[in-house]
C-alpha positions in Angstrom: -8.7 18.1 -11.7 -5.2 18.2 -12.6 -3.1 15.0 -12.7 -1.1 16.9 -9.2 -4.8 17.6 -7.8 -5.2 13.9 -8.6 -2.2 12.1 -7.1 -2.6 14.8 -3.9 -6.3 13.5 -3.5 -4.9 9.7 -4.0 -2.2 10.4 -1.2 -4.6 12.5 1.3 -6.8 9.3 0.8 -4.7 6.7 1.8 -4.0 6.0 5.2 -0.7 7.2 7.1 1.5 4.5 8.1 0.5 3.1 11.3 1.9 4.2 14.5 3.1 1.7 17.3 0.4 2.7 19.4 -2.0 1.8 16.0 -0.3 -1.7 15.8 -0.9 -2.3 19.6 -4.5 -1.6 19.5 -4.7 -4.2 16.8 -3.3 -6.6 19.6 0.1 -6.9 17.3 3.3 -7.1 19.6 5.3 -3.9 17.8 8.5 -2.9 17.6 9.8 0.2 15.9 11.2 -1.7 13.4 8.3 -3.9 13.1 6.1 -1.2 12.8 8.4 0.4 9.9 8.3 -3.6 8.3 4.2 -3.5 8.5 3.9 0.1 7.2 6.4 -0.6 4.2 4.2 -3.8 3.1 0.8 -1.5 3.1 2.7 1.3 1.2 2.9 -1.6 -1.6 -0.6 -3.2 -1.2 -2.2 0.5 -1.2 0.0 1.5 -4.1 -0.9 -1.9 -5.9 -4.8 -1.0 -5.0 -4.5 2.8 -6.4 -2.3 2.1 -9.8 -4.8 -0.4 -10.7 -7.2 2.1 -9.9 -5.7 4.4 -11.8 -5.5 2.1 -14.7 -9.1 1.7 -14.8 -10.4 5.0 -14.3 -7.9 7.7 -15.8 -6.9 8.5 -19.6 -3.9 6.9 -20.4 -2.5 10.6 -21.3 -2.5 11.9 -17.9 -1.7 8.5 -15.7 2.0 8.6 -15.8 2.4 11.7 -14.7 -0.4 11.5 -11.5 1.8 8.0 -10.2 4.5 10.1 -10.7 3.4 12.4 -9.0 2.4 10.6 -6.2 5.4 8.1 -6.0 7.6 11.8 -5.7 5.2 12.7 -3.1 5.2 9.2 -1.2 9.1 9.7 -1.1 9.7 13.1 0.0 7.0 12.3 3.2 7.1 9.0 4.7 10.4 8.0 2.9 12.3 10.3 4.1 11.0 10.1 7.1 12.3 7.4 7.9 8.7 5.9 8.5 8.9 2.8 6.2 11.8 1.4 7.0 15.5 1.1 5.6 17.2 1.2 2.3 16.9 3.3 -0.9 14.0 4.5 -2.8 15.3 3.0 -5.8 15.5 -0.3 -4.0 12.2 0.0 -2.7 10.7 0.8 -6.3 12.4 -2.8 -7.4 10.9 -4.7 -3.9 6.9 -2.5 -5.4 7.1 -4.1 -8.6 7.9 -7.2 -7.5 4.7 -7.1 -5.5 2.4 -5.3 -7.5 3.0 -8.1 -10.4 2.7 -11.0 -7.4 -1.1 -9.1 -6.6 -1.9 -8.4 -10.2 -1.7 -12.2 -10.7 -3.8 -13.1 -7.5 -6.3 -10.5 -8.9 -6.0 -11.2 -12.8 -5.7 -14.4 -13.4 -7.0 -16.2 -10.6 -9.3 -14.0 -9.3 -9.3 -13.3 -5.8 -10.4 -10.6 -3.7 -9.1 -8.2 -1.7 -9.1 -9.7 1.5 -7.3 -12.8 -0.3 -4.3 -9.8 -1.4 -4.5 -8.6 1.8 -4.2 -12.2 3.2 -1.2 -12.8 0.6 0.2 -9.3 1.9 -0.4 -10.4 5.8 1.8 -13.9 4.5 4.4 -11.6 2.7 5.2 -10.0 6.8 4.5 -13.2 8.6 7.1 -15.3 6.1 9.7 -12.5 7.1 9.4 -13.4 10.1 8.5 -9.8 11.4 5.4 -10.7 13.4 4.8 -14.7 14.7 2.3 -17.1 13.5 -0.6 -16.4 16.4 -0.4 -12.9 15.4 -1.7 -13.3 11.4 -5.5 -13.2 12.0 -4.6 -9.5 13.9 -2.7 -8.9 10.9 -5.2 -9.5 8.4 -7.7 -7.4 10.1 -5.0 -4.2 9.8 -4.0 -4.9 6.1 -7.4 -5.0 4.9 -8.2 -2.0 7.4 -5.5 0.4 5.9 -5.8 -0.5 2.4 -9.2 0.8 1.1 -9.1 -0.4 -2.4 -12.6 0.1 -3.2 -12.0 3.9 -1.8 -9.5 4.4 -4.6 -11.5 3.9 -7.4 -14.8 6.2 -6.4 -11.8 9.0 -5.8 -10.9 8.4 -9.4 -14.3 7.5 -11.0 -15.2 11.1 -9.6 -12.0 12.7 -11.5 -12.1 10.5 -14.4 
């Protein structure tokens, strides 16, 4: 598999952003703008899930260019579509890295799961003030519902 095939397997794998109807069901009071808010956040925590993923399970030669790949792909869909809320990609890049090195340090050095990233990732939304307090449990169950970590790494264990 080619590091392309690769990032278009990673980005057919992970989960679109969720629709208003999606957030309802989930007994979250949505907005469009809330939804954008909550889809934005699980862009990062996915992304945090699948470059760890593919730090563990692809040859250094090739992994630049497959979250490349997939970062360009991730842009020219549900960026531009308008489906993850305002601002520029290249702010947006800034706002990943801040939270992929916040998770990295939850996972890393202290160890926690990934419901407890999720859980940080539910805080990250709540702490904006984008959905209220009573809401976080519902929250919780979503995050860890549309980030599949463990999914990432069989996909790449199989193309490693």
């Amino acid at each position: 598999m080619t590091p392309a095939q690769a990032a278009a397997a990673l980005l057919q794998a992970m989960p679109q952003p969720p629709s208003f109807a999606q957030l309802e069901e989930y007994g979250l009071t949505a907005s469009a703008s809330t939804a954008r808010a909550i889809s934005r956040e699980i862009l990062s925590l996915n992304l945090y899930w699948i470059m760890a993923a593919i730090d563990a399970h692809i040859p250094m030669k090739y992994q630049g260019a497959i979250r490349e790949t997939l970062l360009e792909s991730i842009k020219t869909t549900w960026w531009a579509s308008g489906q993850l809320g305002p601002g520029p990609w290249d702010s947006y890049q800034t706002e990943l890295d801040e939270r992929r090195a916040r998770y990295s340090r939850l996972v890393d050095h202290e160890g926690l799961s990934h419901m407890a990233v999720s859980a940080e990732a539910a805080s990250q939304i709540e702490n904006q003030g984008i959905i209220p307090f009573e809401e976080r449990d519902k929250l919780l169950v979503l995050m860890i519902d549309y980030a599949p970590a463990a999914e990432y790494g069989r996909l790449l264990e199989e193309v490693g």
